[in-house]
C-alpha positions in Angstrom: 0.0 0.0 0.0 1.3 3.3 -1.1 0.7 6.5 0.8 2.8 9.6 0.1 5.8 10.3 2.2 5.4 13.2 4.8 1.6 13.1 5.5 0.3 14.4 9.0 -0.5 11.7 11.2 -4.2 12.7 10.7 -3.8 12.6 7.0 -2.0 9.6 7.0 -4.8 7.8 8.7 -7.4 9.6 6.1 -5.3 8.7 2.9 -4.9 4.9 4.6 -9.0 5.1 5.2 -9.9 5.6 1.4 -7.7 3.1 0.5 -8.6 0.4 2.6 -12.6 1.5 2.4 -13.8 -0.1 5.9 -17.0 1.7 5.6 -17.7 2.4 9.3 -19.8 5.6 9.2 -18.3 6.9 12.8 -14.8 7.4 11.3 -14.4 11.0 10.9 -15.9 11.5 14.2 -13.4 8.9 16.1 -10.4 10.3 17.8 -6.5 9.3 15.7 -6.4 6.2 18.4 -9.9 4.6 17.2 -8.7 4.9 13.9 -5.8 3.7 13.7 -7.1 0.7 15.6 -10.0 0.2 13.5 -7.5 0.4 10.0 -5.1 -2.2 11.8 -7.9 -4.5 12.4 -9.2 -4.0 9.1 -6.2 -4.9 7.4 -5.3 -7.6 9.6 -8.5 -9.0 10.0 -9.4 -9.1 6.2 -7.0 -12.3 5.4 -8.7 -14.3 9.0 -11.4 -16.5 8.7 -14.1 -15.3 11.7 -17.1 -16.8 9.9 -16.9 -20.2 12.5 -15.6 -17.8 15.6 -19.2 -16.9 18.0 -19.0 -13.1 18.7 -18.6 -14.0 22.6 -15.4 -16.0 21.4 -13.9 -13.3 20.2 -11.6 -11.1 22.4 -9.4 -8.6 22.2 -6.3 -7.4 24.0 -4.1 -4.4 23.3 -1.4 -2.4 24.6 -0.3 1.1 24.6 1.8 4.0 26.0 -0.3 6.6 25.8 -3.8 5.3 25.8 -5.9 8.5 24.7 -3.6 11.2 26.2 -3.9 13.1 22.7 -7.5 13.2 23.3 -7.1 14.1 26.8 -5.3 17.0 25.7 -7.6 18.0 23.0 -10.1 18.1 25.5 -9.0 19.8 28.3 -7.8 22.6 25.9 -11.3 22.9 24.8 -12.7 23.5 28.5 -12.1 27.3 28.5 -14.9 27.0 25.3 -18.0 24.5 25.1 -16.0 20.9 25.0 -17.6 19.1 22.9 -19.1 16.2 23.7 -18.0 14.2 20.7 -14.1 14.6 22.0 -15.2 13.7 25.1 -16.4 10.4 24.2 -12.9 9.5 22.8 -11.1 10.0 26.5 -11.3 6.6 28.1 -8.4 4.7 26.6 -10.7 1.5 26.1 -12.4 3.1 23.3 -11.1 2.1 20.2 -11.5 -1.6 21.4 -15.4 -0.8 21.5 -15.1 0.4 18.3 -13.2 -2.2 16.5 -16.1 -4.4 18.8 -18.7 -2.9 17.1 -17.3 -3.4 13.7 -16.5 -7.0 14.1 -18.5 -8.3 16.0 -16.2 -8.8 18.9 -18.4 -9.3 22.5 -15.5 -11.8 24.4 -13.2 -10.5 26.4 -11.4 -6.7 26.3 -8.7 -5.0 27.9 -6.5 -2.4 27.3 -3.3 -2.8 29.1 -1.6 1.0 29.4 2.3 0.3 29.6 5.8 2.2 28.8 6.7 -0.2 25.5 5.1 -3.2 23.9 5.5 -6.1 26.7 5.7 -9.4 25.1 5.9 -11.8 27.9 2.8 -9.9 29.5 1.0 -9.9 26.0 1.6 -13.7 25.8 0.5 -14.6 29.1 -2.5 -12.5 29.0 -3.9 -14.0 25.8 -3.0 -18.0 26.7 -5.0 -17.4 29.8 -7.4 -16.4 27.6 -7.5 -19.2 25.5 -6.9 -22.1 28.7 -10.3 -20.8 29.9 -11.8 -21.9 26.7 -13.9 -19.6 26.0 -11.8 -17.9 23.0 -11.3 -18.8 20.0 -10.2 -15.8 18.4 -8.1 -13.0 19.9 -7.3 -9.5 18.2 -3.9 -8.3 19.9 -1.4 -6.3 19.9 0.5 -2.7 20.3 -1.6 0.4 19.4 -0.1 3.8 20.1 -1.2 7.2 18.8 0.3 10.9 20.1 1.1 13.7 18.5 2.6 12.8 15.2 3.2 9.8 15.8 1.2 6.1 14.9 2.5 2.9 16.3 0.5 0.0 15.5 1.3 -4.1 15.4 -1.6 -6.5 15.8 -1.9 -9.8 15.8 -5.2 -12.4 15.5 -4.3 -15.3 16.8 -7.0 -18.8 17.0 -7.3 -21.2 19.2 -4.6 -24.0 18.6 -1.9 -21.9 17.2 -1.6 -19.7 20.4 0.9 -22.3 21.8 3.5 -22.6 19.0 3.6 -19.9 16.6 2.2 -16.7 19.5 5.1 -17.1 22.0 6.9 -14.1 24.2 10.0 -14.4 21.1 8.1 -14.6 17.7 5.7 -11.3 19.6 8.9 -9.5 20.5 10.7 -9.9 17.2 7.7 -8.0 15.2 7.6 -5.3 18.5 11.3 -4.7 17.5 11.1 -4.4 13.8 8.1 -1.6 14.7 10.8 -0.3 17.0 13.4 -0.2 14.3 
């Protein structure tokens, strides 16, 4: 996927929208971390077959640095004005996993684990639990990180079965540092 070089993060995530074409009708009133999550999931999501996977199997588990700080911001700089209430919505750093919820039918398990860098020991331990409880069978996860200028995402969707082999603490941390690098 081409997208010009030197595009504004928000730019960047509108070019990246029309070409991908999610159709989710909330978009241009989500805040840079919902849609950034929502594109990831698109993309990732597009090559997984969910059609077997009940909604209340599906779970999803992401980390970040700054959780929805840039909203935060936005919105306490709005307070000597009317805030609006459409900012507002975006300040709870769980948000974006509602929305990518709502897009894909996601009703299992959620969390959004704020932390200093992508952890994947606590990543990998988080979603096997998830999976020995057997009540997943498909879990969206990952790093998600939006502030300022800058957009860090790297998801994975792993299925039950393949969690123990191929979604271990050394394959997670080896696509963490090419993101990194």
């Amino acid at each position: 996927m081409a997208l010009e070089a030197g595009l504004s993060a928000a730019n960047f995530l509108q070019a990246l929208y029309r070409q991908v074409q999610p159709a989710y009708p909330k978009w241009y009133k989500m805040d840079k971390l919902s849609q950034l999550g929502l594109l990831a999931a698109e993309l990732l999501l597009r090559s997984v077959d969910q059609g077997a996977t009940d909604p209340f199997g599906k779970a999803i588990v992401l980390q970040s640095a700054h959780g929805c700080l840039d909203t935060d911001l936005r919105f306490v700089a709005q307070l000597d004005d009317i805030p609006s209430p459409a900012t507002f919505v975006y300040t709870l750093p769980n948000i974006v996993i509602g929305e990518i919820s709502i897009k894909f039918d996601c009703k299992g398990e959620q969390a959004m684990l704020l932390c200093e860098k992508p952890d994947a020991g606590m990543l990998e331990a988080y979603v096997h639990s998830l999976f020995a409880e057997g009540h997943t069978g498909l879990c969206l996860c990952g790093w998600l990180d939006a502030f300022g200028e800058s957009l860090s995402a790297t998801m994975f969707a792993v299925t039950a079965g393949e969690e123990g082999e191929t979604f271990n603490k050394e394959n997670i941390q080896q696509y963490f540092d090419h993101e990194q690098g």
